[in-house]
N, C-alpha and C positions, 0 to 999 in steps of 0.2 A: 804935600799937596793932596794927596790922596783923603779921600773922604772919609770924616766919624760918622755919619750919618747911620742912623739904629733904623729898622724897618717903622718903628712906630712912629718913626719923627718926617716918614713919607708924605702923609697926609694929614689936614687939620683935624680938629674932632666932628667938626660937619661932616668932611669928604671920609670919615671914619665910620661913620653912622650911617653915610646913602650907601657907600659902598659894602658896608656889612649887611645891612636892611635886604641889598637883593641878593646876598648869596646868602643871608637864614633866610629869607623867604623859598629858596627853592630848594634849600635843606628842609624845611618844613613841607614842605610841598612832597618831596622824597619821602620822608618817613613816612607822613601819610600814605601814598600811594604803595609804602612796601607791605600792606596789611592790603590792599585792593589788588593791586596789579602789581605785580614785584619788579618785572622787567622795565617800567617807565618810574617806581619809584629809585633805582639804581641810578636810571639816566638823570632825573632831579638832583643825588645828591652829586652824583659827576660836575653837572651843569654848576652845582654849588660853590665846588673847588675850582672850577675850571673858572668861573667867572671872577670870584676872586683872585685869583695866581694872574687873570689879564687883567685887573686893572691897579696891580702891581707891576708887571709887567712894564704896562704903559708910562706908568710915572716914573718909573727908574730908567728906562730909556729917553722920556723928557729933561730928566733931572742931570744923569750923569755920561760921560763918553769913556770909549775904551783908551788908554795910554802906555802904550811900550815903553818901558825905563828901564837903559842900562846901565845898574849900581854899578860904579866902581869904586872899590876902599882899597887906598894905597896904606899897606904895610911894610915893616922892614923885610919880608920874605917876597913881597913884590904886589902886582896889582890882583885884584879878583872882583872880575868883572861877572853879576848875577842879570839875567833876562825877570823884569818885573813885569808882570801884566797886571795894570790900574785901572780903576774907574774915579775919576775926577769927576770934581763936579763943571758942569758946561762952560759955566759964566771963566772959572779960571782956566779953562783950553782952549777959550776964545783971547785971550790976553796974550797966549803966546803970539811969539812972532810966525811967519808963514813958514822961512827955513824946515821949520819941526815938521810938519804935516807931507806924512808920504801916504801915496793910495793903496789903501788895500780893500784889491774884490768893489773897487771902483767907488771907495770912499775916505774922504783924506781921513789918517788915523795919527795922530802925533806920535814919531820915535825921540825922543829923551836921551841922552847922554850925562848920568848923573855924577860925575867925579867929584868926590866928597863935599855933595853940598852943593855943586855950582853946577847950572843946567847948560847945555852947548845942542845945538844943534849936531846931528849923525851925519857925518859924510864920509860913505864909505869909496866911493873914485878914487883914484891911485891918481895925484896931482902931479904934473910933472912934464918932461919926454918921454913919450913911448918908445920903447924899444922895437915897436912894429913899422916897419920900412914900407914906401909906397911900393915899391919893385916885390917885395914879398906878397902884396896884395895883388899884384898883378899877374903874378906867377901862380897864386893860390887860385884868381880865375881861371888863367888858361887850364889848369890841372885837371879843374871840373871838368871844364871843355873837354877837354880831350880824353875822361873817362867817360863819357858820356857817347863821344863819337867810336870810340873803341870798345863799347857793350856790345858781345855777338849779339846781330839779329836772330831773330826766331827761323826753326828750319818750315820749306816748302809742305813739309807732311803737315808739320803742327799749323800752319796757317789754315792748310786745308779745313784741317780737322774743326777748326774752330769757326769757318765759312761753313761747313756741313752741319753743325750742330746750330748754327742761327738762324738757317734755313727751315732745317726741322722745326724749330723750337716758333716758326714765323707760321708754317704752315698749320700746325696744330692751331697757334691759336687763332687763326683764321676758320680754320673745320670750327671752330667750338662759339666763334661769335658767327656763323653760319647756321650751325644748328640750333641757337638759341631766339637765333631771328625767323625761322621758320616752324617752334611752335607758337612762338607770340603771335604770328599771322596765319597759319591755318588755322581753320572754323574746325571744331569736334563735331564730329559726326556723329550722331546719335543711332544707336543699336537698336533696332527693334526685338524687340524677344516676344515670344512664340507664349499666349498664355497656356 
């Protein structure tokens, strides 16, 4: 499933020509300018690359999705399971069923399970009885509780200490939007000097 698609075969020969057309134009724009001004002729050819590479970019992000396939080839020495990363093209990532599609970074991304040839949805849950008890969970809360109730408190010094230093830290910056409000509002007084 995975894509032959050749870079040439991204766009028609039209979208081939508008898209080449503006990045030699500001290649040419570039070389020109490296004979007049060199530092804006660099940025031209920049602008040249960079404009093409986006609207490659763009097409190959319209065209194709990313796809996690996990090969698996059963042998006589047993299985061997390889992590694929794919780009498919849209139209057949859309025809999967929903199973496949987990989020990732808050975008469904299909995982694959490829066992020779035949595609399955990933379900990695542990299907079954849990071996976790509701009295174990209960016991795992009270636990918290009760390290939590059993954390020494802090000693009377160190409270102090830290009541003293918010104090300080309270009265300064009162001094400092104190002093700052009373040059905004005193007039400058003008000095006479003596010819």
């Amino acid at each position: 499933m995975q894509h032959q698609h050749k870079i040439k075969e991204l766009f028609t020969i039209k979208e081939w020509i508008t898209n080449g057309g503006f990045s030699v134009l500001f290649l040419v724009l570039g070389i020109y300018y490296l004979f007049v001004l060199p530092n804006y002729g660099f940025m031209f050819i920049g602008f040249s690359f960079i404009i093409f590479f986006l609207f490659v970019f763009l097409r190959v992000n319209k065209l194709f999705m990313k796809v996690y396939r996990i090969k698996i080839q059963e042998t006589e020495l047993g299985s061997k399971p390889r992590l694929l990363i794919e780009y498919w093209l849209k139209e057949d990532v859309l025809e999967l069923d929903k199973e496949f599609f987990w989020l990732e970074r808050n975008k469904y991304t299909p995982v694959i399970c490829d066992i020779n040839g035949e595609f399955k949805p990933v379900y990695p849950f542990i299907k079954g009885k849990s071996t976790i008890t509701s009295g174990q969970l209960y016991r795992s809360l009270v636990q918290k509780a009760t390290d939590m109730l059993m954390k020494p408190e802090k000693s009377d010094i160190l409270k102090a200490i830290e009541t003293g230093a918010l104090l300080i830290l309270t009265g300064g910056g009162a001094l400092l939007i104190i002093s700052l409000v009373s040059n905004i509002i005193a007039p400058e007084v003008p000095v006479n000097v003596a010819p």
